[in-house]
C-alpha positions in Angstrom: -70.1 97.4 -48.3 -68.6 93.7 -48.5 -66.4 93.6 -51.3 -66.5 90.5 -53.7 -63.0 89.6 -54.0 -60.8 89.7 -50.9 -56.9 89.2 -50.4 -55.8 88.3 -47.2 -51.9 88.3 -46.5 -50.5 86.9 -43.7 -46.5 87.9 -42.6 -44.5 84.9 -43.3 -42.4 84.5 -40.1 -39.7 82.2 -41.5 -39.0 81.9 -45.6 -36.6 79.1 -46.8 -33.0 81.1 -48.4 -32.8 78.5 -50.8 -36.3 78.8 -52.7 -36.2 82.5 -52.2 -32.4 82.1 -54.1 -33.9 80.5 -57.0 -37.6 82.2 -56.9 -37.2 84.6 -60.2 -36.0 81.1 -62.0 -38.9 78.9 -60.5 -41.5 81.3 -61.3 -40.8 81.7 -65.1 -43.0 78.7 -66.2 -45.9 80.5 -64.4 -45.3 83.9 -66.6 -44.7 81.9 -69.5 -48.2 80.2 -69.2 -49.8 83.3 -67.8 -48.3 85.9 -70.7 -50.1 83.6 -72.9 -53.6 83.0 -70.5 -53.8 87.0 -70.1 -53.7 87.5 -73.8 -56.9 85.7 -74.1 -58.3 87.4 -70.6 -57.8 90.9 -72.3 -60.0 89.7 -75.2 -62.4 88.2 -73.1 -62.2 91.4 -71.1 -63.4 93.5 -74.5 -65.7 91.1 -75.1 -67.7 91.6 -71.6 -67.4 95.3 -72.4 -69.4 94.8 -75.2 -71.4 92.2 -73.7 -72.4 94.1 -70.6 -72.8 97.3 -72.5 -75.7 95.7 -75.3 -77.1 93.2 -72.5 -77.2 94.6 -69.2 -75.0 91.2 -68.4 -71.9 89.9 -67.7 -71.5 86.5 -69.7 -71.0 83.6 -66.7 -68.3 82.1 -68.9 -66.3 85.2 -69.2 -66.4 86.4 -65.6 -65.4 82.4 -64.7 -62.3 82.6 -67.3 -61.3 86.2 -65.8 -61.7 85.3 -62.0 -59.9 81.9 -62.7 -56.7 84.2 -64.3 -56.8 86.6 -62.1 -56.5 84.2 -58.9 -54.1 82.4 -60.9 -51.9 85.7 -61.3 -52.5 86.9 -58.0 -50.9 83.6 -56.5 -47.7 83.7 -59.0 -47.2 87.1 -58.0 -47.6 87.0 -54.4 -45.1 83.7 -54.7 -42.4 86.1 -56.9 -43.0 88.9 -54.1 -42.3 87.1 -51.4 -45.4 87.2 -49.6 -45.7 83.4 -49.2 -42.8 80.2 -49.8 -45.8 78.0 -50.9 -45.1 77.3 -54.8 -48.3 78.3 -56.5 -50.8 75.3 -58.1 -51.0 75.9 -61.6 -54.5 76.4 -61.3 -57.0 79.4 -60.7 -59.1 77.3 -58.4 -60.1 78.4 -54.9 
């Protein structure tokens, strides 16, 4: 079975010192913005239960809102645990 999100992680051979110094500080704008972005994703998230549960159907704009968060988050995260030194777009685009 193809899964419909996939993560792909590659082993960063060389990470700058000084970014990685300052990471925790450089990320806080993205958890500030992100607290706020998942508050309304957990709503949406009830909704779609409700949704799905009365209409068989997950509301388009709801799963869009919720994929868009969660690629957003996934990015700020990997950045804060080292996974990558690219600074993440404060976007949830692909």
């Amino acid at each position: 079975m193809d899964y419909p999100i996939t993560l792909k992680v590659d082993l960063p051979q060389k990470l700058s010192r000084l970014t990685t110094f300052f990471r925790i500080i450089m990320v806080i704008p993205h958890v500030i913005v992100l607290y706020f972005l998942g508050i309304v994703a957990g709503i949406l998230l009830f909704l779609s239960w409700w949704a799905i549960l009365f209409t068989a159907k997950y509301p388009k704009v709801f799963f869009d809102y919720l994929t868009w968060y969660w690629r957003w988050s996934t990015r700020a995260t990997g950045y804060l645990y080292l996974f990558t030194d690219k600074y993440p777009p404060f976007t949830g685009k692909e």
